[in-house]
Each structure stands twice: as structure tokens, then as C-alpha cells.
N, C-alpha and C positions, 0 to 999 in steps of 0.2 A: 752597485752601478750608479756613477752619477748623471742624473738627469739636467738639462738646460730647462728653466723656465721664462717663458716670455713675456713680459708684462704689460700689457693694452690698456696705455690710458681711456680715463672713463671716456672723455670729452676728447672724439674725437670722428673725423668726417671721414669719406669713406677711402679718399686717396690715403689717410694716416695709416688706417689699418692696413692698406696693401702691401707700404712700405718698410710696415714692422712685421710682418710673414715669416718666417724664418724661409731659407732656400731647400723647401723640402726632395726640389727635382736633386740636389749633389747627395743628400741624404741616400743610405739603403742600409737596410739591416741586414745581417748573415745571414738571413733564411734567404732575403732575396738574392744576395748575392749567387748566395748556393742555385738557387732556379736559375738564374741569367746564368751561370756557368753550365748549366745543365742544357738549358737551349741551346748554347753556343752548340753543344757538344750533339745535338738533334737529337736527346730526350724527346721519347715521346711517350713512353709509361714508364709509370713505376710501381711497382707492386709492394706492398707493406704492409704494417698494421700497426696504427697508432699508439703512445702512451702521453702520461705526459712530458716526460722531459725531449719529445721532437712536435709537441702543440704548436710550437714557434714556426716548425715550418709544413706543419699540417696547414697554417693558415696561410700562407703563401701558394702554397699548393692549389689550393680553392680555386685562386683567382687568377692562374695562369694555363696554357692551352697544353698544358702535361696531364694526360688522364691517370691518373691515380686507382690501380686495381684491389681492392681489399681481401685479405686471407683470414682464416681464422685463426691463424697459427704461420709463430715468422719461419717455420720450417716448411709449412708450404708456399708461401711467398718470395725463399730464396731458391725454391727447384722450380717456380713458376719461370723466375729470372734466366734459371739455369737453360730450360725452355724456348725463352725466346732469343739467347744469346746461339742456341745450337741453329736455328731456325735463320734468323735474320744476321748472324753474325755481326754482330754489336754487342756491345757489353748490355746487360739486363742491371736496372740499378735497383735496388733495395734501400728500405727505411724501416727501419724496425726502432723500437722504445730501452731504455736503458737496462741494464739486469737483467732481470728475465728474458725480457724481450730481446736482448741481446745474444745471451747464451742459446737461446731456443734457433736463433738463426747460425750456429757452429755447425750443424750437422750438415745444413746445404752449403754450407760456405766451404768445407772438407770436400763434399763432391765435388761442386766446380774445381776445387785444385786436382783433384785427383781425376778430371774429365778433360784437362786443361780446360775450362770453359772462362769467361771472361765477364765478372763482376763487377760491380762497384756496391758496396754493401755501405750507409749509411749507419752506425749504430748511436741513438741518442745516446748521453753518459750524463751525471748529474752535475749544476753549473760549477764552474771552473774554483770557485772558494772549498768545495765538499769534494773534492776529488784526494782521493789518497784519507780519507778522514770514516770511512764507513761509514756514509752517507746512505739513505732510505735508494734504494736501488742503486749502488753503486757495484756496479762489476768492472774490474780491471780486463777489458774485452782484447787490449791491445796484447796481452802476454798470454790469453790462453789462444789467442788465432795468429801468431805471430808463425808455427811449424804449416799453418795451413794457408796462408797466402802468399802471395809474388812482394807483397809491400802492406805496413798498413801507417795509418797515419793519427795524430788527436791535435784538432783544431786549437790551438790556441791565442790566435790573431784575428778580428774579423776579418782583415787586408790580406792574409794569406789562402782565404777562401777558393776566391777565384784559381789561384795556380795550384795551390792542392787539388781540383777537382780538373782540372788539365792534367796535371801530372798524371791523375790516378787512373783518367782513362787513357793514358799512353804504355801507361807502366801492364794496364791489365790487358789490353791488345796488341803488345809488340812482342814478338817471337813466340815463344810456347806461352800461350795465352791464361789465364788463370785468374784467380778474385783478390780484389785491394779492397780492405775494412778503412774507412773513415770516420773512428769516433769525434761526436759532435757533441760538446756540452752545452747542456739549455741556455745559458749566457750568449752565445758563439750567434745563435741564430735572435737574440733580442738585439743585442748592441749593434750601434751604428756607427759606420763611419764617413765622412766627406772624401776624405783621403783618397789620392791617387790610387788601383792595385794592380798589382805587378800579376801576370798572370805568364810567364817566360816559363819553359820546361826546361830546367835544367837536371837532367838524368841520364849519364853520360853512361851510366851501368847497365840501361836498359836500350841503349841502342843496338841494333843486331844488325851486322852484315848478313843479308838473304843471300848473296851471292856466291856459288860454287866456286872453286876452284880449276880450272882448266885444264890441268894436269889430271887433275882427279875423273873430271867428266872423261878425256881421252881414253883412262884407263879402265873405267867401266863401261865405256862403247866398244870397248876389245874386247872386256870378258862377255858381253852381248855376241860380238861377232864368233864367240867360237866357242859358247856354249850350244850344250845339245840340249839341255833338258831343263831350260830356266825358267823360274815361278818367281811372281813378283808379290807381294803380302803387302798388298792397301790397310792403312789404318786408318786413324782419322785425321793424320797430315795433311790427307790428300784434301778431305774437305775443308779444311781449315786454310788451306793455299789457296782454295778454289782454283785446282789443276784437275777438276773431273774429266773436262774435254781433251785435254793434252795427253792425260794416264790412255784414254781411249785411243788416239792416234798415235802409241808408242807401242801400245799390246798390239793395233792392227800391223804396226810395222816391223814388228817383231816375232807377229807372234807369240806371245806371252800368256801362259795360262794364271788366272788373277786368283789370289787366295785373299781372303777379307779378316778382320778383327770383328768383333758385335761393332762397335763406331764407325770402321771403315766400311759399312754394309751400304751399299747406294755410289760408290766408288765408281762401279761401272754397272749396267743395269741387271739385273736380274736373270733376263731372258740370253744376255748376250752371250755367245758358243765358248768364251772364256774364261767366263764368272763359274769357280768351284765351290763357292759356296763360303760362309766364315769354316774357322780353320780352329786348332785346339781339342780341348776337353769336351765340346757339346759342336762341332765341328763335324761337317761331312768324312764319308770316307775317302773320296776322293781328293778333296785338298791335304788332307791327312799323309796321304801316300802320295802325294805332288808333293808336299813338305817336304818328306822322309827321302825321296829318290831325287829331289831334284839336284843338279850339280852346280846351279848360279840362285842365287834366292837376293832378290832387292824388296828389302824392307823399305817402303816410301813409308815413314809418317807412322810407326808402331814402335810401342816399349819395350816388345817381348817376355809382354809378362807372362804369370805363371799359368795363366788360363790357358796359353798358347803354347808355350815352352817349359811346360812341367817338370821337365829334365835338362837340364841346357848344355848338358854334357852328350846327351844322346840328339838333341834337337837338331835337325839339317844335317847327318853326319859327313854326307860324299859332297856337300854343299862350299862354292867360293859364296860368302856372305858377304854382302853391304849393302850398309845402313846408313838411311838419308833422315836427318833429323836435322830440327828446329835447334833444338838442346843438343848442348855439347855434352850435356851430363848422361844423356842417355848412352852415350858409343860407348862401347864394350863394358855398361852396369851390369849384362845378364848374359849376353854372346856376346865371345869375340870372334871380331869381326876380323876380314883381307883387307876390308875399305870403309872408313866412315867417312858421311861426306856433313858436314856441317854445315848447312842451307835449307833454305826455301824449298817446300820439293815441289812447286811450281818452277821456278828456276831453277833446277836440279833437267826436269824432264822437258824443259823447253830449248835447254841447250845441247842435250840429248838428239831433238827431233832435228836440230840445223846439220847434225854427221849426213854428207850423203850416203846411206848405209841401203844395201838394197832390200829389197823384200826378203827376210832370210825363213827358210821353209823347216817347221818342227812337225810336220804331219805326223812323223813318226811317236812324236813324245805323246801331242793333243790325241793320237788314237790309243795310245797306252791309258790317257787318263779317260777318254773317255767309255772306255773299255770298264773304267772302276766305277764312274759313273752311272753305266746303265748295270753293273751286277750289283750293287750294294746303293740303291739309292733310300734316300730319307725315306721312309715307310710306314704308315699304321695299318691295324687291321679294320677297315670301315664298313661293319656291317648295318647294312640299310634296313633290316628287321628291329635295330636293336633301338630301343625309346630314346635316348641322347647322343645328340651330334657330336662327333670326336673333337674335344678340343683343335686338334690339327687338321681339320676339313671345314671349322669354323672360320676358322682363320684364312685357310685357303680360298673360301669364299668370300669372306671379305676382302682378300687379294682381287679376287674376280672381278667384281662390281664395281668396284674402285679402280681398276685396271694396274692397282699398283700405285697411285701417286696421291694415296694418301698420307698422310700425319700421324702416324703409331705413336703411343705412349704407353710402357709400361712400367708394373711395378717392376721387383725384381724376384726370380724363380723362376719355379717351369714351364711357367706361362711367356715370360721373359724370352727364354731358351727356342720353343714353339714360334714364336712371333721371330725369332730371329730367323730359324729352318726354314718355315714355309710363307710368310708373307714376301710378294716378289719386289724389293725396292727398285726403283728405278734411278733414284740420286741419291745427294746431300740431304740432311736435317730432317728428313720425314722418320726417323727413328729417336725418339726421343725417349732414353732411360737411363738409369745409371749403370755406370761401367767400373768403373777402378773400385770402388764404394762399395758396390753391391749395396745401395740403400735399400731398405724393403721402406714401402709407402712411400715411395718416390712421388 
């Protein structure tokens, strides 16, 4: 790195010195850069764990109004992210240290992709002359997370700073949401430059049309109108569109009994007379057999994975399907589908609600299901003699107390399963675990 030095004559009065100062205000180095991009972007934590090759903007960090959360470990640091990306819907950013510290954060980095959740993961790397060279913590981070993110990137411009970390959080919040790695080498955040920077998104592969198709919405407000026994399977689209209120005014206008994903759970509330409960392997019996008999099934916002549809040949058998997805890649990966609609499912069910369509009456079906409802409901045997609280009346009371609107976080297993059966959500983000991953120590 070459440095400029400045040389202050001896004999000199005070105006000399002012006006041999170098212009420290055009000066910034990469760390700061990286913070200024980071404000822009309304950072307000960041959760990590230092080493040395991100010391450079450890110190940056100090001094600016981003509170910095410490972990013990960069795989709990990137499900912390994972956390409050699910919660606040915003990207969760991460900084973790080169090597190690690098690879140790692949395991959360894998969940968010596989939770769609939305990252921006920092990994230091070592400076830009030892790269490619087996340098003392050098890991090539960029090609073991490349199957696991939306994009990833390695700094090698100070000036490209700024638009890399634009880019990264457009790339990681627009359409099916997911985590962008940005290796940084310890150079990237010393050196400085005066230089103009460009900070323009140009990502023309990452822009997504949210908007349905009109033909499409017409022809699924027909199969509405004259189906008899249609169920809708909330996943976690819905949250992710933030279309909780809209889903709600389409089931009452329809009638709609709601079948949920583990993700989609808080979709519609708990208590509400058309929430059957999540659905699948560890799924009610009731949504189970809404699945099974229904003849219209709108998948808003689910993959149809195997948790759900274990058989996809047997899955929804008398069912017309269609599925509303973010991702064109999901339409017919596992079902096919009568209808895939490729959009927003906010905008899918908002153009939906504009049919003047009238209140169409399934009392028939809602009494079928609710028939399965009260003969096969969730169940344990809770005897009040016996010395330990049943896991599942634990839970249920803490549903009580909390009346429902609190914050869950689990690992993953039967405890996981438990908290999903009987804790009553009432929205979005108050379930926080892993899903696609099944991480244990989440």
C-alpha cells in the first residue's frame, strides 16, 4: 500500500500549518465507506464476531450510531440475522472474520437460502496481494457459498464499495428474498480514496415483475366461483408480501378454509373459524383431509415440499391446483399445477378482492371440516396427579398469558413440532425457527 507523506516545515506560524493539512473531509477509507453505505441503507445492527482481517472496520464500527451485537460463534450471529430479518423484514447484516470465521457462518447462510430470508453477510478474507496464495486464514468463501446464495460478491475496488453494498441489498430483498455473501479483504477497508463513487444498481436480472397477469386473476376467480370445496395453503409468501389483512378479507369473502406451512403459521390468527391448523407430516387431522378432499387448493406463497406433500402423486388428488409464487422456479418443481400465477401474492389477492363476486356460501364443506375438527383434535393425555407438566400444556400456557402475541423461537424437533400444534399465533414473525434446514441449535 502506498502511503502520501506530508511534510511540515520546521519554522512555521499557524496559518502555514492550516494550509498544508491534507483535505481529510474528501478522504474515506473502505470501512467507512462500507458504514456510509450501510446508513444509507437504515442499518441499525449488526450482529458478528470479530477477527483480525475485519479489525479495519471493527473500528469504524465503534464510532458510528450502528449498534454492533456480539456472538460467540459466527453461526449464531447469522440465525440471530436470520431472526431479525424474519421479525422486522429487512435484511439482517453479518460480519464475521476470514477462514474460519467465515466458513463457521455457511451453516446460517444455507438456512436463510433455504428460508428464503434476506442477508447481507460481510465475510473478511485476507488482503488482496495473499489471496489465491494460501495465505494464514485464507478461505475461498466465494465458491463454497456460491449453491447457497442469491449473489455473492469480493470487494476489490475501494470505489465499488458503495454500489456493491446497494446492489447487495436489492439483490437480497427483491422477489424470493435470500442471503448475498460479500467477501472483504483487509486492504478494501484500510485504503482510501478521494475519488467520486458510483453507487447506480445496475441488476437488470434481479428486477421482478410483482404484477399478475389479468387473464390469469379472471380465471382463478372462476374457479372460486364454482368451486365447492376449496382450501387455500398459506405459506410464508403471505408474510413476506405482507398480504396478512388482504388473505383475511378474501377467506371472509369466500369462505375459504386456511390450511398453513410451519412459516405460514400467523397468516390468519389462530383463533379464527377458518385456520385448520399447519398441514403435512406433523399437521392437523383436519387440514390433512381438507388437503385430501378438497377440489380447488390455492397455494399463496409455499414450495410444496416434502414435509407437506410427501407423495406428490397422491397429494390434492380431486384438486384443480394453483400456485401463486414469487419464483417462477417453483411452478410445477413438485406439483403440477391447472394455474401458476407468477407474482406478488399481495398483488395476486388484492386484484382478486376488486371481482364484484358475492358472498359465496360453503357451509356445507366448513361443516364437513369442522366435523373432523372436533373428532380428531390435537390431543395429549394431561394428568394433573402426575409430577411434570406436559410439554404441550406448557406451551399452551404460555400461549395463555401471552394471549398469543408473543415471539417463539425454537430449535428444531419435537419441541419445534409442539410449539407449532399448540402455541395460538395470531400473525407474521412471532415464530421464529428453522424451516427448509431443519438446523438443530438454531
Amino acid at each position: 500500500m502506498t502511503q502520501t507523506h506530508h511534510t511540515v516545515p520546521q519554522n512555521h506560524n499557524e496559518s502555514e500549518e492550516t494550509t498544508l493539512q491534507p483535505d481529510t473531509n474528501a478522504l474515506k477509507s473502505g470501512a467507512q465507506l462500507l458504514v456510509d453505505a450501510f446508513l444509507e441503507e437504515g442499518v441499525e445492527y449488526i450482529f458478528g464476531y470479530p477477527g483480525g482481517a475485519v479489525l479495519p472496520l471493527y473500528d469504524t464500527f465503534y464510532n458510528e450510531q450502528i449498534k454492533h451485537i456480539l456472538y460467540r460463534h459466527e453461526q449464531g450471529a447469522t440465525h440471530a440475522a436470520e431472526g431479525y430479518a424474519r421479525v422486522s423484514g429487512k435484511p439482517g447484516v453479518v460480519v464475521v472474520t476470514s477462514g474460519p470465521g467465515a466458513t463457521n457462518a455457511i451453516t446460517g447462510i444455507a438456512d436463510a437460502y433455504s428460508d428464503s430470508l434476506p442477508l447481507i453477510v460481510i465475510t473478511g478474507q485476507v488482503a488482496t496481494p495473499g489471496i489465491g496464495k494460501d495465505a494464514f486464514q485464507e478461505a475461498d468463501i466465494l465458491s463454497m457459498t456460491t449453491p447457497i446464495t442469491k449473489h455473492n460478491y469480493q470487494v476489490n475496488d475501494v470505489k465499488e464499495i458503495p454500489r456493491i453494498i446497494k446492489e447487495a441489498f436489492h439483490v437480497a430483498n427483491s422477489g424470493r428474498k435470500g442471503p448475498v455473501v460479500i467477501d472483504f479483504p483487509k486492504d478494501m477497508g484500510i485504503l482510501s480514496t478521494d475519488s467520486p463513487v458510483d453507487n447506480t444498481v445496475n441488476t437488470p436480472g434481479y428486477y421482478v415483475n410483482t404484477k399478475p397477469d389479468i387473464d390469469e386473476i379472471q380465471k382463478l376467480n372462476d374457479y372460486l366461483k364454482t368451486s365447492e370445496r376449496p382450501v387455500i395453503l398459506a405459506g410464508a409468501g403471505i408474510h413476506f408480501s405482507k398480504s396478512n389483512s388482504q388473505l383475511r378479507q378474501l377467506v371472509d369473502k369466500y369462505q375459504i378454509p386456511v390450511v398453513t406451512t410451519l412459516h405460514g403459521l400467523g397468516a390468519i390468527p389462530y383463533d379464527d373459524p377458518h385456520f385448520l391448523g399447519m398441514g403435512g407430516m406433523h399437521g392437523s387431522y383436519a387440514s390433512n383431509m381438507a388437503l385430501t378432499e378438497c377440489d380447488l387448493l390455492i397455494n399463496f406463497g409455499s414450495r410444496f415440499d416434502d414435509r407437506l406433500a410427501s407423495n406428490p402423486d397422491e397429494f390434492a388428488p380431486n384438486a384443480t391446483i394453483v400456485h401463486v409464487d414469487i419464483d417462477p422456479s417453483e411452478i410445477d418443481k413438485i406439483i403440477k399445477t391447472d394455474l401458476g400465477i407468477v407474482a406478488d401474492v399481495k398483488d395476486v389477492i388484492e386484484a382478486l378482492l376488486k371481482y364484484d363476486t358475492e358472498k359465496i356460501n360453503h357451509d356445507a364443506w366448513l361443516t364437513t371440516i369442522k366435523g373432523y375438527q372436533d373428532k380428531h383434535p390435537f390431543k395429549y393425555v394431561d394428568d394433573p396427579l402426575e409430577k411434570f407438566c406436559k410439554p404441550q400444556r406448557a406451551i399452551e400456557y404460555i400461549g395463555e398469558i401471552t394471549q398469543g402475541k408473543a415471539y417463539v423461537a425454537t430449535d428444531v424437533g419435537q419441541h419445534q413440532m409442539w410449539v407449532a400444534q399448540f402455541y395460538p399465533f395470531q400473525t407474521y414473525g412471532q415464530l421464529i425457527t428453522s424451516g427448509g434446514l431443519g438446523t438443530m441449535g438454531f
